[in-house]
Structure formats: C-alpha cells, structure tokens
C-alpha positions in Angstrom: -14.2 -51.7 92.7 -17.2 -53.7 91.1 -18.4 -56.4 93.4 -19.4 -59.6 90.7 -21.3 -62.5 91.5 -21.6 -64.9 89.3 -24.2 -67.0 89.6 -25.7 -69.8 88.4 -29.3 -70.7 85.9 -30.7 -73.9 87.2 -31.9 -75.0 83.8 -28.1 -74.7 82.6 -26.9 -76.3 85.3 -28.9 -79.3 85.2 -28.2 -79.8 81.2 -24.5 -79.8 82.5 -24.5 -82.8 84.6 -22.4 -84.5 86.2 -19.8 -81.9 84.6 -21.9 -79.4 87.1 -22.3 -81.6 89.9 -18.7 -80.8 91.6 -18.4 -77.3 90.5 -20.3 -74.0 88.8 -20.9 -73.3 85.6 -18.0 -70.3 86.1 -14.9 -72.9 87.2 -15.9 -75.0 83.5 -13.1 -75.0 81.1 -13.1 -73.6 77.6 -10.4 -72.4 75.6 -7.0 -71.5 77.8 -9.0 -70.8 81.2 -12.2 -71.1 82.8 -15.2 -69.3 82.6 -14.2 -66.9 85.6 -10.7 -66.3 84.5 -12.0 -65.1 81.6 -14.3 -62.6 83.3 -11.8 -61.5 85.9 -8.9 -61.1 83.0 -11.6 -58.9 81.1 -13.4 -57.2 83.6 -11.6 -56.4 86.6 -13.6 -56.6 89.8 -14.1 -58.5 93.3 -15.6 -61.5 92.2 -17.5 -64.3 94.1 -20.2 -67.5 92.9 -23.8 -67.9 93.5 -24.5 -71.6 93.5 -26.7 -74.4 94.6 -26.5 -74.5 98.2 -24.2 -77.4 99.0 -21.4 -76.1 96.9 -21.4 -73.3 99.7 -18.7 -74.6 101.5 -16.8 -73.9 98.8 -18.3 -71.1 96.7 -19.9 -68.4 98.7 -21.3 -65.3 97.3 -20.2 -62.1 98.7 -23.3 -59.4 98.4 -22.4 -55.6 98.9 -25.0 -52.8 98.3 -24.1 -52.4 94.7 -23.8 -55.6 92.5 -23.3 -57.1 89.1 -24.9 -60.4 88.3 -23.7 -62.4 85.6 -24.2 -65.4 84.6 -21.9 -68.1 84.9 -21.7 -69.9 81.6 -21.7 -67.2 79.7 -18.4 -66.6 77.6 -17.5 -62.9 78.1 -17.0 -60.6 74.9 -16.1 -56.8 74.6 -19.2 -56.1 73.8 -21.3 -58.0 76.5 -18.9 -56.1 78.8 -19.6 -53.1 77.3 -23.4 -54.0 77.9 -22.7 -55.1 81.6 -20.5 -51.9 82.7 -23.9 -50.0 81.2 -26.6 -51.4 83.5 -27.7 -49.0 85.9 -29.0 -50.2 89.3 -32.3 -52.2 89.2 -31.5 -53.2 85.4 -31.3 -56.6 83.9 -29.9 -57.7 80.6 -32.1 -60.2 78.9 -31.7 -62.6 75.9 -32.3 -65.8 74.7 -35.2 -66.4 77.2 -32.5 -65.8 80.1 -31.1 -63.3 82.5 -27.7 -62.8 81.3 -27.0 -60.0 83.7 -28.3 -57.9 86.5 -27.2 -54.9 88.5 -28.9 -54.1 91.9 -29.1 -55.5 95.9 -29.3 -59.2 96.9 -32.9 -58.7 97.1 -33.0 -57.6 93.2 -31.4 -60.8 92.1 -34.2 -62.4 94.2 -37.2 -60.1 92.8 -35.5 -59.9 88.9 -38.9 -59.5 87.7 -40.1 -56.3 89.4 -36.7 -54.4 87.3 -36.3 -53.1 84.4 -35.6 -55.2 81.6 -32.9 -54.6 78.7 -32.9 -56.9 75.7 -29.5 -57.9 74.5 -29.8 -58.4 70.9 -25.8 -59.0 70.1 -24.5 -62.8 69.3 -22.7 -64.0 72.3 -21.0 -67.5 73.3 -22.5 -69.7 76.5 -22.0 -73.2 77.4 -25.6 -74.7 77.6 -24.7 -78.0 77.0 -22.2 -80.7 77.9 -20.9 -80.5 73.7 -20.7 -77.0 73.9 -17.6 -77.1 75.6 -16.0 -79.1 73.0 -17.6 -77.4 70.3 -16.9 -73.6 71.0 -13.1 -74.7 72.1 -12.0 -73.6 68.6 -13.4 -70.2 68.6 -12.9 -69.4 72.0 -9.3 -71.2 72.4 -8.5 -68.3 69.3 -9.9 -65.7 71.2 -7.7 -67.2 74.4 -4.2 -67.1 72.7 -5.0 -63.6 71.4 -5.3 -62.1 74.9 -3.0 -64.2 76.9 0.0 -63.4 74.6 -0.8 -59.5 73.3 1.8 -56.9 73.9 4.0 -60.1 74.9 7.0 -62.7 73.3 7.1 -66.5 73.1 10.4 -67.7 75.2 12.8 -69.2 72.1 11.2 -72.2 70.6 14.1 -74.9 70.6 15.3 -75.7 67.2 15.3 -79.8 67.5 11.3 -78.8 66.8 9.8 -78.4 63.1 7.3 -75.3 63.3 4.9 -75.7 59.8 2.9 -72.8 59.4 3.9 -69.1 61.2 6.0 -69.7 63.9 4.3 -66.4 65.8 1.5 -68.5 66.3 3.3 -71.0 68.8 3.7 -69.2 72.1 6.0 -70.8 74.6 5.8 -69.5 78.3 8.8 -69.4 80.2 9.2 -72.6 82.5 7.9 -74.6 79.4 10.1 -77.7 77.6 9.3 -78.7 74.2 12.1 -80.9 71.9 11.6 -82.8 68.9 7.9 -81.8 68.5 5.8 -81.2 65.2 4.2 -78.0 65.7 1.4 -76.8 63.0 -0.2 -73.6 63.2 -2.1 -73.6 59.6 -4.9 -74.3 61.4 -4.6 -72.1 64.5 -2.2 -71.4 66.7 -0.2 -73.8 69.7 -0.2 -72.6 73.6 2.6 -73.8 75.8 2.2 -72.8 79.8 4.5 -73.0 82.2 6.1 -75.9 83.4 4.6 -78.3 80.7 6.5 -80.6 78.6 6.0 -81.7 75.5 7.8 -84.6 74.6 10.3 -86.0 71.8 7.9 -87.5 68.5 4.4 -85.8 69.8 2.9 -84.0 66.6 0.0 -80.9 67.6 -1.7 -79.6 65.5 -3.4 -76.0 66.2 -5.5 -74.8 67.9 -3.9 -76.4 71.2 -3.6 -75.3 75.1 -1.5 -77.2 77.0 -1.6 -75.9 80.8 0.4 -75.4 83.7 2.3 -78.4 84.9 1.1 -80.8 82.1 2.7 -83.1 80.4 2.7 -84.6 76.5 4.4 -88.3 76.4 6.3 -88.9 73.3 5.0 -89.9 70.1 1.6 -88.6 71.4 -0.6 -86.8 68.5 -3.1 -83.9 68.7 -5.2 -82.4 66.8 -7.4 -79.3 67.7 -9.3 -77.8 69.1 -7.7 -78.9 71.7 -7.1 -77.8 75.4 -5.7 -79.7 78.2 -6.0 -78.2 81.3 -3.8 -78.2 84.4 -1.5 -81.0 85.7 -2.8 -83.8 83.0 -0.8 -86.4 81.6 -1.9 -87.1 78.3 -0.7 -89.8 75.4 -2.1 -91.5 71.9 -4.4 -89.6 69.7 -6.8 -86.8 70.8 -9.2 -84.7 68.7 -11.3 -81.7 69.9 -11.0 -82.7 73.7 -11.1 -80.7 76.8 -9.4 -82.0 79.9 -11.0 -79.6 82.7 -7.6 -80.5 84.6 -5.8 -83.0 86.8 -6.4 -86.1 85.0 -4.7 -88.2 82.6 -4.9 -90.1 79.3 -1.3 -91.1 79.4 -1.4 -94.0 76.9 -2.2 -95.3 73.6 -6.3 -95.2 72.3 -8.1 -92.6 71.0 -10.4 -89.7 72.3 -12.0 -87.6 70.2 -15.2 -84.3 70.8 -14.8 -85.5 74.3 -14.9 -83.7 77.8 -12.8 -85.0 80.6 -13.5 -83.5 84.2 -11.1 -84.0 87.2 -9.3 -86.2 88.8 -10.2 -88.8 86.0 -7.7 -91.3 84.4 -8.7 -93.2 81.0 -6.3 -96.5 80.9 -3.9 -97.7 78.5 -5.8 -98.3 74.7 -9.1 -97.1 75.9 -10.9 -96.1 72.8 -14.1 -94.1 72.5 -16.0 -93.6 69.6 -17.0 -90.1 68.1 -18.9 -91.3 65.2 -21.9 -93.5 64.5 -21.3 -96.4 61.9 -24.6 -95.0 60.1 -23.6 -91.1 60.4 -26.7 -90.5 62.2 -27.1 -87.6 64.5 -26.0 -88.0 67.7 -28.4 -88.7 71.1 -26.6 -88.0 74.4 -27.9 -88.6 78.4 -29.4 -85.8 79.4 -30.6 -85.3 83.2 -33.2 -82.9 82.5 -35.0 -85.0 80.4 -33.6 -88.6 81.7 -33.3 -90.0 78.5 -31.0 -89.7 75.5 -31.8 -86.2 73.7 -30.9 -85.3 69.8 -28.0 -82.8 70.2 -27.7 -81.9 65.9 -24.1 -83.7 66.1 -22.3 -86.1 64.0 -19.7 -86.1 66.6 -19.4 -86.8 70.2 -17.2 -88.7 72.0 -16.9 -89.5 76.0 -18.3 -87.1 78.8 -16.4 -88.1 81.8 -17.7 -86.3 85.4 -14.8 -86.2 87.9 -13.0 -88.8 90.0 -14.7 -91.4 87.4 -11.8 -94.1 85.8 -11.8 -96.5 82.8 -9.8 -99.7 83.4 -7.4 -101.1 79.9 -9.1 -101.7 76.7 -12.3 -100.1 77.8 -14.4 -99.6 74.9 -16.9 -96.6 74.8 -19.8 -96.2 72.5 -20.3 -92.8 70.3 -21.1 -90.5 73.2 -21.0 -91.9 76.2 -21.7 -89.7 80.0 -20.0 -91.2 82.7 -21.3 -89.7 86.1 -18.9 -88.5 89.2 -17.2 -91.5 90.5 -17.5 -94.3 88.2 -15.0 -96.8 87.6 -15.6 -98.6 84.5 -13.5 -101.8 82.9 -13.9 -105.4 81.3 -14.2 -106.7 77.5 -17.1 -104.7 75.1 -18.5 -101.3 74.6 -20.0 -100.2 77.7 -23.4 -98.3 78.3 -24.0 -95.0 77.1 -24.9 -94.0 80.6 -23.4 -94.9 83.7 -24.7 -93.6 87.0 -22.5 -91.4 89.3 -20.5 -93.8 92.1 -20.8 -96.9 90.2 -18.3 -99.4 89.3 -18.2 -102.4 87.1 -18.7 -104.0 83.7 -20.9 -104.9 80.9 -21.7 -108.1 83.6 -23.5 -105.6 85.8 -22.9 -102.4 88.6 -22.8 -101.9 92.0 -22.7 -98.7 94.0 -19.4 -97.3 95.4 -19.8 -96.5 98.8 -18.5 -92.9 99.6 -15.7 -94.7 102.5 -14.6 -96.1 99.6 -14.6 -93.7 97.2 -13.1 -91.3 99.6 -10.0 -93.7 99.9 -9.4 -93.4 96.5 -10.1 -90.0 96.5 -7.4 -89.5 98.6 -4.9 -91.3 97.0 -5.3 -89.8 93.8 -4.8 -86.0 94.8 -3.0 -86.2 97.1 -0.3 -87.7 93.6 -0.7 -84.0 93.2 -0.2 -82.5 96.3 -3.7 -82.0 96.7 -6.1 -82.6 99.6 -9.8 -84.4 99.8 -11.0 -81.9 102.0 -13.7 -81.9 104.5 -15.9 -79.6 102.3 -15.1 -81.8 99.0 -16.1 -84.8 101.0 -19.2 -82.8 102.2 -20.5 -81.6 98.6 -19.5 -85.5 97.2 -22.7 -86.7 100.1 -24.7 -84.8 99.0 -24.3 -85.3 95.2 -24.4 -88.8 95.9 -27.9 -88.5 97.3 -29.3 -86.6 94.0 -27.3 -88.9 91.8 -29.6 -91.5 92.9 -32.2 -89.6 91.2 -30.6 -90.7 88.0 -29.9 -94.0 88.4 -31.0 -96.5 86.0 
C-alpha cells in the first residue's frame, strides 16, 4: 500500500488565512468533499498530513521508507495521478514554480533540491487563494457528482417536488428528505447526502451539494455553485458559497462568492455584498502582503475563519475576511478586515480572551455533539499569538 503524506507549501498556506489557520490546506472544502477525500477516493493509499508544527496534535505525518509527497491544495485529476503513480524514488514533479509532488525518504522531502526534477506541463486545479474555493466550486462540484454517483441510482425523488431540467442530474442519497422543493439542473446538477433535508418552498438551482446532516429551511433559495458542507443550517438567498461545515446561515439576508469556515453562524438578515457599486475589481486582506491585494474579481463576498459570528442585520462590505473568532454586530457596514479573536462594532474592538472564547467554543459544538478538545484548545493558543501579527 502507498504511504501518502500530504503536506503543506507555506506560501499557500499563508495566502489562505485564517481559512488555514485551524486546519491544512488538504481538510479545505471544494466541490462534494475536501481536498483529502478527494485524494483518498482517487488514489487509494495510507494517508497522513505534513503541517506547521502546532497543528501536530492533530495532524501528524506518518513517514515509512518509501513515500509520496503531494501537495495539499492541489485538486487531484486522472492525469496528475497518472503522473504521481509514475515517480520513481528520488523524483519530484514540478510546475508552476512549486513542488507538486515528490517520491523518496523523509530526508528527500527535506533535501527536494538534490532530486531529480520532472516538469508537469498538464493544466491542473489548486486552491491558492481564499476565492479559489469559491471560484473552482463549479468545475470541481461537476467533477464531484460524476464520481460520487457512477455505476450508482438516486433513492426516488418524491413527487410533491418539480424537477426542471434532466431529473438524472438530481441524486438523492438514501437517508435524505426533500418535499415541495424546486430543483433545476439546466445548469448543473443537485447533490442530496444523507440525512439532509430540504425543506417545503426552497428553490436550488444546480450545481448544488448539500452534505451529511444538513438542513435547507423552507422558502430558502440557491443558486450554484453551491456546496454546503456538513451539519449546516442554512436559509434566505445564497450564490456561489462554500460552507466548509458545521455552521449556519439559517435566516433571511443574502450571501453570495463567499466562504464560510466552521463553527460560524451569520444572524438573521445579515447581508454581505459581492459587488462594488462602481464594478471595479475587487481588493481582498491578504496576510502575506498585510494589505488589501487586487484578486481580478468582480465578485467577492464574505471570507469567514472559524468559530467567528455576525450578530442581526450585520452589514458586510464587498469582500470582507473575518479572522478565527470574531464576533461581529451593531448598525453599518463593517471593516473589510477584522482581526482573529475580536469582538465588537463599527464603535470600536476589543480582544476576546481565549477563557472566553473557549466558553463559547464549547457551547457551540458541543449543539453537535462535538468536543473542544484539549488539542483544539492547544492549536487556538497558539494561533492566537500569530494572529496578533495581523492585527490592525
């Protein structure tokens, strides 16, 4: 069996802040599942993550004699696979400037530059950038439905629902409840998983995911590419979002070319914008740079790190970052940037302190079933330490 690691570019990491801050690039959602599922659906192996040291406790690599390196944001295809499975020991695969993969010993991956180099000269998809996720989700979310339902059948799809477009293009897992819904697939095709629900009124229109154990209130309205991931509660009007899981936009407001990490919740008629009044091209925080960077986009909405939360009737400016841990509420459009473990208004911020944030923490997953656990509260110290790097 291949022994995988996949590992994490600094530079890529850094230009994914604060989505990258609680997790690597590899446990990102695009399309159906995350960047690992992906791999370990498409190339079957024992797989592990190489990343920054204090997201050890969680994610530890596991080195053998014989390993493949890959790169953790990349998006895997059949014919980077091909590519990968090709590599003999002490060979790399290089494009774009970047290691995309490497076979050898720990001690390769430390000395990359004394192998032998392979330029990979084939197109291939990788999140770089906080908008890539929101940008590839069509393509990829396509590419998603095609594998996670070939060679398979879509449970019955209830006839209180109107299907417009091919109806093979809705898949309904078993476990799922849909009634009274609007399903279009002219424009790509609808994903149902287990245990979701999507209620009486809501209209989705393709391409959309909906995970495991999440749930569509009524009258709610999507349009793609869209993907929420697990155990979200979502509501009102969405447009090219991606809900990395476990948080909810149950309400009324709109969200639109956004990224939601987890544990977030976005209260009742939030709105964030997606498009400047002028139709300029968009600037958007980066933490490389520490300033607002030109990203080549007329749209981009809210970029939301984990645990962070947006009181009623927030209002947030065309692309907005939110750090890990913010809360956010109060009259106005906020700042573009708000620092991780904040909280307050447009009157001013104040740090959260971690015993607080903890608290909450706590509270919130465990709403789930889930547990803060020593190691979260471990890696959340320590990101709290280089967030003050970015504070402004």
């Amino acid at each position: 069996m291949k022994n995988i690691i996949l590992f994490d570019n600094q530079s890529d990491k850094t230009n994914l802040l604060p989505l990258s801050y609680t997790r690597p690039l590899c446990e990102l959602r695009v399309g159906i599942d995350t960047i690992r599922e992906k791999w370990e659906s498409m190339l079957p192996g024992a797989y592990s993550v190489l990343a920054e040291d204090y997201l050890s406790v969680k994610y530890a690599p596991e080195y053998a004699d014989d390993n493949i390196f890959i790169a953790g944001n990349i998006i895997p295809d059949e014919s980077l696979i091909r590519a990968v499975c090709g590599l003999n020991m002490g060979e790399y695969l290089y494009a774009n400037e970047k290691v995309v993969a490497l076979r050898g010993s720990r001690e390769d991956y430390e000395n990359v530059a004394e192998l032998t180099r392979i330029d990979y000269t084939e197109t291939y998809k990788a999140v770089n950038f906080l908008y890539d996720i929101f940008t590839l989700n069509d393509d990829v979310l396509r590419a998603d439905f095609e594998r996670f339902t070939a060679g398979r059948h879509s449970a019955p799809i209830p006839d209180s629902n109107t299907v417009i477009g091919d109806p093979r293009l809705v898949f309904v897992e078993e476990g799922a409840v849909v009634e009274g819904a609007y399903l279009n697939t002219k424009n790509g095709p609808i994903y149902l998983a287990g245990n979701t629900e999507v209620m009486e009124g809501s209209c989705l229109r393709g391409p959309i995911a909906i995970c495991e154990h999440s749930n569509v209130n009524m009258g709610t309205k999507i349009y793609g590419a869209t993907t929420i991931g697990p155990w979200c509660k979502v509501g009102g009007e969405l447009n090219n979002v991606v809900m990395i899981g476990y948080s909810n936009k149950a309400h009324d407001g709109f969200l639109g070319n956004a990224v939601i990490g987890e544990w977030c919740n976005i209260g009742a008629g939030c709105v964030a914008s997606n498009l400047k009044n002028d139709y300029t091209e968009i600037k958007l925080w980066n933490y490389t740079a520490r300033r607002f960077t030109r990203t080549g986009l007329q749209f981009c909405g809210l970029i939301m790190g984990d645990h962070s939360k947006a009181g009623i009737n927030t209002m947030f400016n065309t692309a907005t970052v939110l750090g890990v841990g913010v809360n956010v509420y109060g009259s106005g459009f906020q700042r573009n940037f708000l620092a991780s473990f904040s909280e307050g208004s447009r009157a001013g911020f104040t740090d959260v302190p971690l015993s607080k944030f903890f608290d909450i923490a706590r509270r919130v997953m465990a709403r789930r079933g889930r547990e803060l656990t020593d190691a979260d509260c471990q890696i959340f110290e320590q990101i709290n330490e280089m967030a003050h790097n970015f504070k402004i």
